[in-house]
C-alpha positions in Angstrom: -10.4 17.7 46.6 -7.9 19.1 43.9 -10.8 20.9 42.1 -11.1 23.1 45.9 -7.6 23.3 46.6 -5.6 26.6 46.5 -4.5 27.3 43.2 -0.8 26.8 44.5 -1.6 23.6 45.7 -2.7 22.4 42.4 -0.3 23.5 40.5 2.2 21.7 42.4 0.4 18.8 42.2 0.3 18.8 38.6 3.9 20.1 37.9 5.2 16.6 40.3 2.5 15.0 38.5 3.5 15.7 35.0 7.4 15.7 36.0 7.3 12.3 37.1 5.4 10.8 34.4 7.4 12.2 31.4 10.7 12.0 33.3 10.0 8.2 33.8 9.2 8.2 29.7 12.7 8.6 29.3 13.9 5.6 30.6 12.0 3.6 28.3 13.4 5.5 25.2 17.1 7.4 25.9 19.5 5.0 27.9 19.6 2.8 24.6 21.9 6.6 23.3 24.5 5.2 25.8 25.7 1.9 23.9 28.2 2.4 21.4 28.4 -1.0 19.6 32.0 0.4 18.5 33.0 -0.6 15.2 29.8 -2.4 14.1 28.1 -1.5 10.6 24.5 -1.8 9.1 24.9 -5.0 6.8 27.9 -3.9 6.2 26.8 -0.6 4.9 28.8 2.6 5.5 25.6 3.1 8.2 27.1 2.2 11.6 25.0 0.0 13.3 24.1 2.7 16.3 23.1 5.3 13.2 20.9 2.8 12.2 19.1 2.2 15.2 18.9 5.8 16.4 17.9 6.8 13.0 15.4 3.8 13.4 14.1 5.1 16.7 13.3 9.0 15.4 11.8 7.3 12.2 9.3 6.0 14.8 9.2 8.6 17.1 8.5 10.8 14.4 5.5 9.1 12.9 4.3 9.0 16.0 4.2 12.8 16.3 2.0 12.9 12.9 -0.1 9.9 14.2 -0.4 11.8 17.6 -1.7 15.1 15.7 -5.0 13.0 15.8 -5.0 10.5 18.5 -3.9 13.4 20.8 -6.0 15.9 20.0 -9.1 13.6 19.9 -8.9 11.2 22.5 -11.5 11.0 25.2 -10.3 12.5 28.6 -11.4 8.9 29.9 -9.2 7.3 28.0 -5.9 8.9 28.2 -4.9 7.0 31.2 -4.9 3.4 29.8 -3.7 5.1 26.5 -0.4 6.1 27.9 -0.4 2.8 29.9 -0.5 1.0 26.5 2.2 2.9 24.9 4.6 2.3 27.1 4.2 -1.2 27.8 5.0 -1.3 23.7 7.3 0.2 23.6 9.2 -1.9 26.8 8.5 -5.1 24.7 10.7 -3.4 21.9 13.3 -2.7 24.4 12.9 -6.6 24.7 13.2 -7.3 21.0 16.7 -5.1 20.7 18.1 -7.6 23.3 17.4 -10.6 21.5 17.4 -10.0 17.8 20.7 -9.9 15.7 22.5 -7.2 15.6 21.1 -6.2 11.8 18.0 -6.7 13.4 17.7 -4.4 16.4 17.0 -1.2 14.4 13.1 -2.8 14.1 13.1 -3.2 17.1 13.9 0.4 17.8 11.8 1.8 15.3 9.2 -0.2 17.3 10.1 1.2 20.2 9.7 4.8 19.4 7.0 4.3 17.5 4.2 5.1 20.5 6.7 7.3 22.6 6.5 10.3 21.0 3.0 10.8 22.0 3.6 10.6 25.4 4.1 14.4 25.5 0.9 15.3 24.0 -1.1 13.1 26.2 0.3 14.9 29.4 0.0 18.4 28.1 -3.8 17.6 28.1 -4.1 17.5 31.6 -2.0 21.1 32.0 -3.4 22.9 29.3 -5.9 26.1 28.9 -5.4 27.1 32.7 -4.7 30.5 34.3 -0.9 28.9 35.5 -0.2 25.9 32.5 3.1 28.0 32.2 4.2 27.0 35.5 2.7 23.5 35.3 4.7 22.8 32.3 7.8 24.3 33.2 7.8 21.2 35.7 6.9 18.9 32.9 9.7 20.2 30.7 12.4 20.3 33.2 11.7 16.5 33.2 13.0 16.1 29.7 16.2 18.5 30.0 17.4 16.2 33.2 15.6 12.8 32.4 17.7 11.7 29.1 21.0 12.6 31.1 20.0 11.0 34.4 18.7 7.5 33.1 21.6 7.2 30.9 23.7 7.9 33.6 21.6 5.1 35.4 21.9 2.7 32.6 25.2 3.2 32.3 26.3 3.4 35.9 24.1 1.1 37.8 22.8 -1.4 35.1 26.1 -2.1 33.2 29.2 -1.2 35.2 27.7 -2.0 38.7 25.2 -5.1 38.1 27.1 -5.9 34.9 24.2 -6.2 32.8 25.4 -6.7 29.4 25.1 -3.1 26.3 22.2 -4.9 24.7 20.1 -5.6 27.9 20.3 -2.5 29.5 17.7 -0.2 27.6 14.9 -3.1 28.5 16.5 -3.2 32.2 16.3 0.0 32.7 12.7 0.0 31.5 12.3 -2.2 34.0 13.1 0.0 37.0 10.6 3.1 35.8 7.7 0.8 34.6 5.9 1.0 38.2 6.9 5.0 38.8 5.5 5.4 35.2 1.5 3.7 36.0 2.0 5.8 39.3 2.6 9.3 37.5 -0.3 8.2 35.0 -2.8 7.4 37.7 -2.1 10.6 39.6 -2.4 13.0 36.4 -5.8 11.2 35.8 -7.0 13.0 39.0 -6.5 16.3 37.9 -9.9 18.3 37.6 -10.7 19.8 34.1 -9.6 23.5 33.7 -12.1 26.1 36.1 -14.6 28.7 34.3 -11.9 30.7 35.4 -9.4 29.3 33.3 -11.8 29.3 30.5 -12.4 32.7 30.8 -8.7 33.3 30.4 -7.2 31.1 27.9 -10.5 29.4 25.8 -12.3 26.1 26.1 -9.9 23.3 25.7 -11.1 19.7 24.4 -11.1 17.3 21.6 -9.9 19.2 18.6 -11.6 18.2 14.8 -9.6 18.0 11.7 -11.7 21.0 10.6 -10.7 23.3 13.9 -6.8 22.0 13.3 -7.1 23.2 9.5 -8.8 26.2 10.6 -6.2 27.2 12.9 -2.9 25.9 10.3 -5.0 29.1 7.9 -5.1 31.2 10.9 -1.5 31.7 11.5 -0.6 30.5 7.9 3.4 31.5 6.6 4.4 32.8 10.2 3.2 29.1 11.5 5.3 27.9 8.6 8.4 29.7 9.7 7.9 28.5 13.2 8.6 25.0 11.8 11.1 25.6 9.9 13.2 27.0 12.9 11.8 23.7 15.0 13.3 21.3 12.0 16.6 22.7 12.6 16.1 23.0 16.6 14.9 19.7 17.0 17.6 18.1 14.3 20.7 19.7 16.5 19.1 18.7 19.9 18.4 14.9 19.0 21.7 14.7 17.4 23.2 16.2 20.5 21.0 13.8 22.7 21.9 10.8 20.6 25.8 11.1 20.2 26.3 12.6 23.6 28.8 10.0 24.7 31.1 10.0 21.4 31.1 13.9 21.7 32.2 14.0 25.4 34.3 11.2 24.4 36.2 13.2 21.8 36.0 16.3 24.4 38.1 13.6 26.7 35.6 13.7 28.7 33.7 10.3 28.4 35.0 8.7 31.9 33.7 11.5 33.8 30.8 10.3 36.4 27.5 11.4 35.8 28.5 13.5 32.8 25.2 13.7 31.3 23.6 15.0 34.0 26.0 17.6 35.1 26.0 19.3 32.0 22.2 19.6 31.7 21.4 20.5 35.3 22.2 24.7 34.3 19.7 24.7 31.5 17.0 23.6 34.1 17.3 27.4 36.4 17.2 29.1 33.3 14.2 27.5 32.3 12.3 27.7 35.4 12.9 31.2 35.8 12.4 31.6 32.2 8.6 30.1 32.1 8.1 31.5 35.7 7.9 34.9 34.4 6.3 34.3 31.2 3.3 33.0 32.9 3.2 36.5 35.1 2.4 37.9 31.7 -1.3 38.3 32.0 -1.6 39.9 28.1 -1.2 37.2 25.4 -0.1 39.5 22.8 2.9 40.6 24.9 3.4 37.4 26.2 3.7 36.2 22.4 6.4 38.5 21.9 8.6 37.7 24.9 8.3 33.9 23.9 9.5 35.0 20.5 12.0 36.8 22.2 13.5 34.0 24.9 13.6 31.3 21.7 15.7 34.2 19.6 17.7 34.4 22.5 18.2 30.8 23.1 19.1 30.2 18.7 21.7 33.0 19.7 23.7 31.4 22.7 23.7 28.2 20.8 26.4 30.4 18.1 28.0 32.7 20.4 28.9 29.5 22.8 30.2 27.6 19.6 32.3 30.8 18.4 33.8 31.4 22.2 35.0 27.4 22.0 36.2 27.5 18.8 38.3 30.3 19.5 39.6 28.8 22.8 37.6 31.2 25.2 36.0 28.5 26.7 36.7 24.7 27.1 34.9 21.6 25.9 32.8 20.8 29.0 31.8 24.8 29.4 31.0 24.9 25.7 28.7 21.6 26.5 26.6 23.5 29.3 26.6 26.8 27.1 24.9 24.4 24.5 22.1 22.8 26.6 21.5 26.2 28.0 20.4 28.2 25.1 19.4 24.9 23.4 16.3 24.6 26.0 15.6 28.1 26.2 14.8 27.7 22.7 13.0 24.2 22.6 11.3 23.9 25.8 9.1 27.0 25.3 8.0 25.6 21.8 6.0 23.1 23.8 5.4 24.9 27.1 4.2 28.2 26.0 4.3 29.0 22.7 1.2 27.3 21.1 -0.5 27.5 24.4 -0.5 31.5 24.4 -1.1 31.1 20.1 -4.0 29.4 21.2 -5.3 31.5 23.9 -4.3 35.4 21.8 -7.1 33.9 19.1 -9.4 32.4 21.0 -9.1 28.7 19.5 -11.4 26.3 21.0 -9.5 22.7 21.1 -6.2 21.2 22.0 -2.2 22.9 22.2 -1.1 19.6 21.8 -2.4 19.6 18.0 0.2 22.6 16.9 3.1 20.7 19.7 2.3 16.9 17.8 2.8 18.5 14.6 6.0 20.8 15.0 7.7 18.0 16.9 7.0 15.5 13.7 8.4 18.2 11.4 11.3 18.7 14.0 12.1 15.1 14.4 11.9 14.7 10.5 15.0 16.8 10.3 16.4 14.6 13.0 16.4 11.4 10.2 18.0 13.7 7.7 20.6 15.2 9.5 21.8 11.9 10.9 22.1 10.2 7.5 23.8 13.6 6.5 26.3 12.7 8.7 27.1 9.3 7.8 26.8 9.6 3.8 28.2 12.8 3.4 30.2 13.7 6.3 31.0 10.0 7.3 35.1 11.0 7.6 34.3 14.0 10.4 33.8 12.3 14.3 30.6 13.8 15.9 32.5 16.2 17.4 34.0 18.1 14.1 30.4 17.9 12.4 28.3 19.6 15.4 30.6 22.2 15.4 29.4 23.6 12.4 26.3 22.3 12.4 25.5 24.7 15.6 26.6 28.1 14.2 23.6 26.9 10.9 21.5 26.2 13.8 21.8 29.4 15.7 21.4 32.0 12.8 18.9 30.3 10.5 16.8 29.9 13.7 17.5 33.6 14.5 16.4 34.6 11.8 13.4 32.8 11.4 12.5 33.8 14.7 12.1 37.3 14.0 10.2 36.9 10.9 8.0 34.4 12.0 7.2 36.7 15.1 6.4 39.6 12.9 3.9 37.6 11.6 1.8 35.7 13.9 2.2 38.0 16.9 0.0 40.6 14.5 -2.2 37.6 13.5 -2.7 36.6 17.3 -4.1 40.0 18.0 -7.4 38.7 15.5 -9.8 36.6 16.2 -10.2 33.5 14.6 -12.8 34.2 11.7 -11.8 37.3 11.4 -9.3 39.0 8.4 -7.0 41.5 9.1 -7.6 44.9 7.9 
């Protein structure tokens, strides 16, 4: 029935589809960022214990990024379903394990736990990918992730400690809980999607299991410029999960902390900007163009990042405006990285196999920095609060990104234009 409905009709399906799914993803991995353990350390360590599980967590989730660069581009469309089914059930008995091990012990149990989540993502992008409107279909998916990690900490926080009284160290796994039913339900309905049309084919290339030769060939393809893109994702990603992570000490040292639902409200702007954003990259019919005004929105999103940190450090805005300023150009700049960037790459040269082989990779690299930059803090910079050392860190994040935007667009937006195969003259 999908495979003859209206092409609106189907992409609304898939967009709720998608949304659900991932957005239910995020209960199993992001209310755990909404304990505190105040005061605890890491065997003693200069490591506080909640470094050592988030760090614990991204060392898992990262691997799983690099693991998913195979198992996501070469998985069997008949087996996605009960791979994504799998994953998460892991990573809900993990949840289980930080409840009852000893405090020294949890961060296993969170490097457990993110170790299959972070190829959730890929897995979903399957089912959108290599059609005339994956643009639109994955601006759905990705508004998921900008208002998921808010709302079910807000949830765990809210519902499962202060109004059911769950205790800090049982509310990741009882949050879970709630989303582990919604989560099969998204998974079973994605699996109905019909493969991309001839039409879609036509438009943006064959799409399907991707070789280790084809995701070689395509690394050679875009070679330095891919390089660059990277290198602007590792600092992207690094400022976003430490942002993510350490939301509640920031807004705490903002005096913000005991505001209801302060996760959410923050992140709820970014989501009309990106909607609006993808919306009209997907009217872009030419992939060469549409290459350059992704370029162009992630450039732009590096920059608000620094001109919202400059306007709050010189008092032109307050803490809570700064924090919305943040998220905005934040997700401008992340969410088409995974949405539309290596799609239309892709697509412009006529690779046959899988988006989510280029999106698996960048997000290891990203989530790499993440490790680093939160170990940064606490040997280096243990003396600063979160707040003092994200100040900074945000200005290195918006012109290093900049710039490596605009060089790295130079590059592959001319490499784009040439088929794969093919040198350039």
């Amino acid at each position: 029935m999908l495979g003859r409905a209206p092409l609106a009709l189907l992409i609304a399906y898939c967009a709720l589809a998608a949304f659900g799914t991932y957005f239910c993803m995020y209960a199993f991995r992001k209310p755990f960022d909404a304990t505190t353990f105040t005061g605890s350390r890491f065997f003693d360590t200069r490591i506080e214990l909640k470094t050592a599980c988030v760090i614990a967590q991204v060392i898992g989730y990262m691997l799983s990024k690099y693991i998913g660069t195979k198992l996501c581009s070469e998985v069997s469309a008949n087996r996605r379903w009960l791979l994504l089914m799998g994953l998460i059930l892991f990573a809900e008995s993990a949840l289980y394990l930080f409840a009852v091990l000893p405090s020294d012990f949890k961060p296993f149990a969170m490097f457990l736990n993110g170790l299959p989540l972070g190829m959730v993502w890929g897995l979903v992008l399957r089912y959108l990918e290599g059609r005339r409107a994956t643009e639109v279909m994955v601006a759905g998916m990705s508004c998921s992730y900008i208002i998921a990690g808010a709302a079910t900490r807000d949830i765990g926080v809210d519902i499962v400690m202060k109004m059911w009284g769950v205790p800090e160290a049982y509310m990741p796994v009882t949050t879970g809980l709630l989303f582990l039913g919604p989560f099969f339900l998204g998974v079973l309905l994605l699996n109905q999607i019909p493969p991309p049309s001839v039409a879609d084919v036509a438009v943006r290339s064959e799409r399907g299991a991707m070789s280790r030769a084809q995701r070689l060939a395509f690394l050679r393809h875009y070679g330095l410029g891919f390089g660059m893109l990277l290198a602007a994702y590792f600092f992207l990603t690094a400022f976003r999960d430490f942002r993510d992570h350490y939301g509640k000490e920031i807004f705490n040292d903002l005096g913000l902390g005991d505001k209801r639902a302060i996760f959410s409200s923050t992140e709820k702007w970014a989501i009309f900007g990106v909607i609006l954003t993808l919306a009209g990259l997907n009217l872009i019919g030419h992939h060469r163009k549409a290459l350059i005004a992704v370029y162009a929105v992630i450039a732009t999103g590096f920059a608000i990042i620094g001109a919202g940190t400059v306007a709050f450090l010189v008092d032109a805005v307050d803490g809570y405006s700064w924090m919305v300023a943040m998220g905005v150009g934040l997700y401008l700049a992340y969410v088409p990285f995974g949405a539309v960037l290596f799609e239309r790459m892709m697509a412009a040269s006529r690779f046959a196999g899988t988006a989510a082989f280029a999106i698996q990779l960048a997000d290891g690299v990203g989530y790499t920095g993440s490790v680093l930059l939160q170990l940064l803090r606490d040997l280096a910079f243990g003396e600063f609060n979160r707040l003092k050392f994200i100040v900074p860190f945000a200005l290195v994040v918006s012109v290093v990104g900049t710039l490596l935007m605009i060089l790295s667009g130079v590059l592959c937006v001319r490499r784009a234009s040439i088929p794969r195969g093919e040198t350039s003259p």
